[in-house]
C-alpha positions as CSV (number, residue, x, y, z in Angstrom):
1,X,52.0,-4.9,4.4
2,X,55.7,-4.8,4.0
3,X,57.3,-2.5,1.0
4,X,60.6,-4.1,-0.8
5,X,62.9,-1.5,-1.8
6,X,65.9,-1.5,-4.7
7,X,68.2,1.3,-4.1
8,X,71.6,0.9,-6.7
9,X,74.6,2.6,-6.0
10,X,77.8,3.6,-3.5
11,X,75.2,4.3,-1.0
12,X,72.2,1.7,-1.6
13,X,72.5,-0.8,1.5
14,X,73.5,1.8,3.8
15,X,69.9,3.7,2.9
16,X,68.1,0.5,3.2
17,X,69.9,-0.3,6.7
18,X,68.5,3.4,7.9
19,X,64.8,2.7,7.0
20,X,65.1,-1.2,8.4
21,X,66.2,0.5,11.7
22,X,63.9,3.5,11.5
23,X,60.9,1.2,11.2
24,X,62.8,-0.6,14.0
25,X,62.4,2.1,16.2
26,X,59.3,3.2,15.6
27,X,57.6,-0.1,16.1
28,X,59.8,-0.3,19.5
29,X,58.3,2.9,20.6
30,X,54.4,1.7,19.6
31,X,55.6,-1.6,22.1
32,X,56.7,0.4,24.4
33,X,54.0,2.4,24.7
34,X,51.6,-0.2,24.8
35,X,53.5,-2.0,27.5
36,X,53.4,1.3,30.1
37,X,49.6,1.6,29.2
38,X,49.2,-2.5,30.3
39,X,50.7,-1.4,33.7
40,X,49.0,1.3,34.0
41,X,45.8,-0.3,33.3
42,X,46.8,-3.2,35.6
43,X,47.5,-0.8,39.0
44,X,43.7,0.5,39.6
45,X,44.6,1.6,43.1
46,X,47.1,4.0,42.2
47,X,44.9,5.6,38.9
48,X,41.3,5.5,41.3
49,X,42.9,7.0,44.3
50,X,42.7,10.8,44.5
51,X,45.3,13.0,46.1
52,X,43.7,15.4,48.3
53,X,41.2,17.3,46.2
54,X,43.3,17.3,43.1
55,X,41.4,14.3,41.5
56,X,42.8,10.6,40.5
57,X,45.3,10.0,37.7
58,X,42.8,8.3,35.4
59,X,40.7,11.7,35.9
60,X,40.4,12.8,32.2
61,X,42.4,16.1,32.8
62,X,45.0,13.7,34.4
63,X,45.5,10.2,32.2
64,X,47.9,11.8,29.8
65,X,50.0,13.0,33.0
66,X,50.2,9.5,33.8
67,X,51.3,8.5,31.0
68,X,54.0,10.4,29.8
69,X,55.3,10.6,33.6
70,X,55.4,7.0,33.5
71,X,57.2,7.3,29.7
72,X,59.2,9.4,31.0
73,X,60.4,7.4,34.1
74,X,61.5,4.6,31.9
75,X,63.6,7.0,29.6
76,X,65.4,7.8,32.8
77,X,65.8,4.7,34.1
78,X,67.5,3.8,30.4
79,X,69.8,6.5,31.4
80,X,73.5,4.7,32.1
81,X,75.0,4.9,35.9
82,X,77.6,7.4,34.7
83,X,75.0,9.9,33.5
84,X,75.4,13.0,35.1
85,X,70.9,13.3,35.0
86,X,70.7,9.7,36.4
87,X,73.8,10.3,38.6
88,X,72.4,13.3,40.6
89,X,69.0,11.8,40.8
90,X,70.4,9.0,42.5
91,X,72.8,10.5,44.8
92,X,70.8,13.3,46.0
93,X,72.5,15.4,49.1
94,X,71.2,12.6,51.7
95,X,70.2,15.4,54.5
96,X,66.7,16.7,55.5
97,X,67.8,19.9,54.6
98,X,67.6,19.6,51.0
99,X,66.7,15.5,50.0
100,X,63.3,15.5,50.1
101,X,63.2,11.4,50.6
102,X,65.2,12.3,53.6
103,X,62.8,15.0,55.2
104,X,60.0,12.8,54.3
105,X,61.4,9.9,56.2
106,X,61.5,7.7,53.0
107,X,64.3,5.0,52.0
108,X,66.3,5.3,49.3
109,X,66.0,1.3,48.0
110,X,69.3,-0.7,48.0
111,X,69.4,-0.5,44.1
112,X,69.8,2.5,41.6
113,X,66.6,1.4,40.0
114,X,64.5,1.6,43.7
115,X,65.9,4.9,44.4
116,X,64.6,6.5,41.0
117,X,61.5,4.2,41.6
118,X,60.7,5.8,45.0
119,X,62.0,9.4,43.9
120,X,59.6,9.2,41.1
121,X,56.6,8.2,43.2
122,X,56.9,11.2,45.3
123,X,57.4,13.6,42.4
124,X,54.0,11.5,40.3
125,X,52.3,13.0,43.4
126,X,53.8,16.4,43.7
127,X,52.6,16.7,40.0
128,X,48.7,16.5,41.7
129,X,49.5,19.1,44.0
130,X,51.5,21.9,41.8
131,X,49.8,21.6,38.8
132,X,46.9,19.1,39.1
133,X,48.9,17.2,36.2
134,X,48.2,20.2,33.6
135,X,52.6,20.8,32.2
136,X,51.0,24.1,30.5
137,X,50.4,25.8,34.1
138,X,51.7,28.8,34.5
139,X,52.5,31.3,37.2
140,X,51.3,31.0,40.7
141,X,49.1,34.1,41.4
142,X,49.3,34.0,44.7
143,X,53.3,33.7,45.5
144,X,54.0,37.1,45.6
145,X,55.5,40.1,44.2
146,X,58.9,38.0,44.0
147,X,57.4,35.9,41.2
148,X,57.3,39.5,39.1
149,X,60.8,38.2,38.3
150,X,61.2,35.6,35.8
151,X,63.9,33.7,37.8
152,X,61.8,33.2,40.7
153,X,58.3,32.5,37.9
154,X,57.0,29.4,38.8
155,X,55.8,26.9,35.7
156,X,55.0,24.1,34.7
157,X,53.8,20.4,36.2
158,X,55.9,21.3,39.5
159,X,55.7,24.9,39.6
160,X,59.2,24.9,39.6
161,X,61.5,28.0,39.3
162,X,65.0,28.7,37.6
163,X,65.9,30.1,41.3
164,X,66.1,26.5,42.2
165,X,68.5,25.1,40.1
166,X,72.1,26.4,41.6
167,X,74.7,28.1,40.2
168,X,77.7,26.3,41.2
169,X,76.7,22.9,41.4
170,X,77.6,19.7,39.9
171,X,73.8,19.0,39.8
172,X,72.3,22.2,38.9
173,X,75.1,21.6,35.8
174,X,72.9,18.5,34.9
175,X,70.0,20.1,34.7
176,X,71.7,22.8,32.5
177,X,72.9,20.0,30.4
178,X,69.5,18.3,30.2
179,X,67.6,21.6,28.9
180,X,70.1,21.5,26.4
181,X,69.7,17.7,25.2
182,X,65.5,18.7,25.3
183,X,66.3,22.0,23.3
184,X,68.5,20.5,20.4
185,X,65.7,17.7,20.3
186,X,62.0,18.5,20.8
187,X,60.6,15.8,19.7
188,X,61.5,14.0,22.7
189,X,59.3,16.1,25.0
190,X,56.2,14.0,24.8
191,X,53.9,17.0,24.7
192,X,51.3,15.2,22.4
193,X,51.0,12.4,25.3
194,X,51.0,14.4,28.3
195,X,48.6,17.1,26.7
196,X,45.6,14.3,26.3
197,X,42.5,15.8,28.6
198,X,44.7,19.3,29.1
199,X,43.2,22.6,29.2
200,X,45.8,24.8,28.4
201,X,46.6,28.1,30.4
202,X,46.7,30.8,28.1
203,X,48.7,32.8,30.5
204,X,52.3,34.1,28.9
205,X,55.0,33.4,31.0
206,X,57.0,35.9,32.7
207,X,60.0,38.2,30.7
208,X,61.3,38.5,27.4
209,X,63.1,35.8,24.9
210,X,66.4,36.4,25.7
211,X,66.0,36.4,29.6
212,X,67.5,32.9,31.1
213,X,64.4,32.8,33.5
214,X,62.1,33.0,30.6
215,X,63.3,30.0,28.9
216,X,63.3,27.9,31.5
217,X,59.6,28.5,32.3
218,X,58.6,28.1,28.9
219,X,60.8,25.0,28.9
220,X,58.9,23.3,31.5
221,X,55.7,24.1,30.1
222,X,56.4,23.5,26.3
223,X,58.7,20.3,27.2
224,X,57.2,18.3,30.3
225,X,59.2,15.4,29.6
226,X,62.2,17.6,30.9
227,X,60.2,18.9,33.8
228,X,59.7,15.2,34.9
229,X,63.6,14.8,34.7
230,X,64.7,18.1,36.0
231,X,62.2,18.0,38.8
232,X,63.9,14.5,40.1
233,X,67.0,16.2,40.8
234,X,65.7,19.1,42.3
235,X,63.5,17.4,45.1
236,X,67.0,15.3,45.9
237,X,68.8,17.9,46.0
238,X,67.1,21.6,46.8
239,X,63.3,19.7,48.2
240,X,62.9,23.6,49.7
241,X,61.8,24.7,46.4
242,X,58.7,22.6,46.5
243,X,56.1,23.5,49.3
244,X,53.3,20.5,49.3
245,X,57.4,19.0,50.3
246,X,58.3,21.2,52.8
247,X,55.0,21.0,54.7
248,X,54.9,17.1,54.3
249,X,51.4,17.2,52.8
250,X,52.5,14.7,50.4
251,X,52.9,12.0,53.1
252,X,50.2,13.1,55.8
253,X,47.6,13.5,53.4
254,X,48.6,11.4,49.8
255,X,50.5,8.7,51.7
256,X,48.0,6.2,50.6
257,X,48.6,7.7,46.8
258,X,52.4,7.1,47.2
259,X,52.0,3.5,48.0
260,X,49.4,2.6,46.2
261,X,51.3,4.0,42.9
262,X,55.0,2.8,44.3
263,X,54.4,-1.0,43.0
264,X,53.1,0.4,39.3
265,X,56.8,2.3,39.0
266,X,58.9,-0.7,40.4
267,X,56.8,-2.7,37.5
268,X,58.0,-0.5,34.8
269,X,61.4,-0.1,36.2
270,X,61.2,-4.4,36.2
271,X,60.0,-4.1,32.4
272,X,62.9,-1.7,31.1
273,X,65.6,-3.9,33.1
274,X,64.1,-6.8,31.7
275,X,63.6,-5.5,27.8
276,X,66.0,-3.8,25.9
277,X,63.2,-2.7,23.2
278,X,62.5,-0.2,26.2
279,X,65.2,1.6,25.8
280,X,65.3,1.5,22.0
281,X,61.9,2.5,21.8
282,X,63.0,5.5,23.9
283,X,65.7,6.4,21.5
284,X,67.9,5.6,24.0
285,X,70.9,2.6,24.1
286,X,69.8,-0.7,25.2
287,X,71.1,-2.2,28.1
288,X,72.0,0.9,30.3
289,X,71.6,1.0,34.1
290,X,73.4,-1.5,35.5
291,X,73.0,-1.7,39.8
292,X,70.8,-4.8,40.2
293,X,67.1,-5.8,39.6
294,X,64.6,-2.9,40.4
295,X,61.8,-3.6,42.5
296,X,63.1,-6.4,45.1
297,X,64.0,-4.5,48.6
298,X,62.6,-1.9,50.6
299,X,59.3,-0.3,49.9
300,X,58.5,3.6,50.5
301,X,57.2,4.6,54.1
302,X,55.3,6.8,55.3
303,X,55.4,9.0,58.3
């Protein structure tokens, strides 16, 4: 059914020309939607295989997980080269000290596309391990009285702390500029998709309103779409702050997860660099990103 409207005056086509585009958008974003769900429902191997004892992604507690990570991944990969969120995602630090595809002994891809591709399939799994996929978790009970601080409070998908993003850094800077782009604009969190099947922990995170540490737990619990992003710079550049990481459980016991999932990424990455409805049903520019095809080159590797 399609609705005709008159609108006289200084300011009539102008009004018209924002509710052609809004319904624009909003029937890009139903596409695109139903476009990750088709990959998703096309990759069985990665949704049936189960990481360790954390259950499978298409697990009821776990499907909407999948789904706004996977949303999410495309929104990234719609970021331009020049973006300082893309940007340090892509560079990383390139040492085992702190890149965690280095320490992991996995490739980078020859593209920008393959290296958020393969950076995202390690952090889809580190999601099993921290959280079990549930963006509402809060505090680790068992890290210690250091976590009694709300700087060092773990939260969220990746039980990830404020005491991981650094100071004076050009990419903790980025994620200090994403929480801000996520703040002034909530309704890009995606907490209606990746809350399908959740049980939410009731648990209040640690400190007061004003305290820095407090809002950026409550960030990543209340906004998982900028858990997704922030978490991809942090396991490029500080891949300490994640244990399951450190300890290389992610690759000796979920290397069959990581490349069973790997292909169902590089498909989505193939979609948003093919379609520009991607990115504008994402709210975000068309056309951006701009290194080469994703998905043609090397594939993860495990140890």
């Amino acid at each position: 059914m399609s609705v005709k409207l008159v609108v006289s005056g200084a300011y009539g086509a102008s009004f018209v020309a924002v509710l052609l585009f809004s319904g624009f958008s909003q029937a890009n974003e139903q596409w695109a939607q139903q476009q990750i769900q088709q990959i998703i429902s096309a990759h069985p191997g990665c949704t049936q295989t189960p990481v360790y004892n954390r259950g499978a992604a298409n697990d009821s507690a776990r499907r909407g997980y999948t789904q706004g990570f996977m949303y999410t991944l495309a929104r990234s990969l719609c970021r331009d080269s020049s973006d300082p969120i893309r940007m340090h995602t892509v560079q990383g630090r390139r040492n085992a000290n702190r890149d965690a595809l280095v320490h992991l002994g996995l490739s980078y891809g020859s593209t920008e596309e393959e290296t958020l591709v393969n950076t995202a399939t390690v952090l889809f799994t580190l999601g099993f391990w921290e959280s079990s996929g549930n963006h509402t978790q809060s505090i680790d009970r068992s890290a210690g009285a250091a976590s009694s601080q709300p700087i060092n409070a773990e939260a969220g998908l990746f039980q990830a702390s404020l005491s991981g993003v650094a100071n004076r850094a050009e990419w903790g800077d980025s994620i200090r500029e994403l929480m801000v782009q996520y703040q002034q604009d909530p309704s890009k969190c995606m907490r209606d998709i990746f809350s399908q099947g959740v049980t939410v922990d009731s648990r209040a995170s640690r400190g007061s309103a004003g305290n820095a540490g407090f809002q950026f737990q409550e960030l990543m619990r209340n906004c998982p779409a900028f858990s997704v992003e922030a978490a991809m710079i942090m396991i490029r550049n500080n891949r300490q702050h994640f244990g399951p990481i450190n300890v290389r459980d992610i690759t000796q016991r979920s290397g069959e997860h990581l490349n069973q999932c790997r292909p169902m990424l590089t498909q989505i990455a193939a979609s948003v660099q093919r379609e520009s409805r991607f990115c504008e049903g994402l709210g975000m520019h068309s056309g951006q990103g701009s290194s080469g095809g994703a998905g043609s080159g090397t594939h993860l590797r495990t140890n």
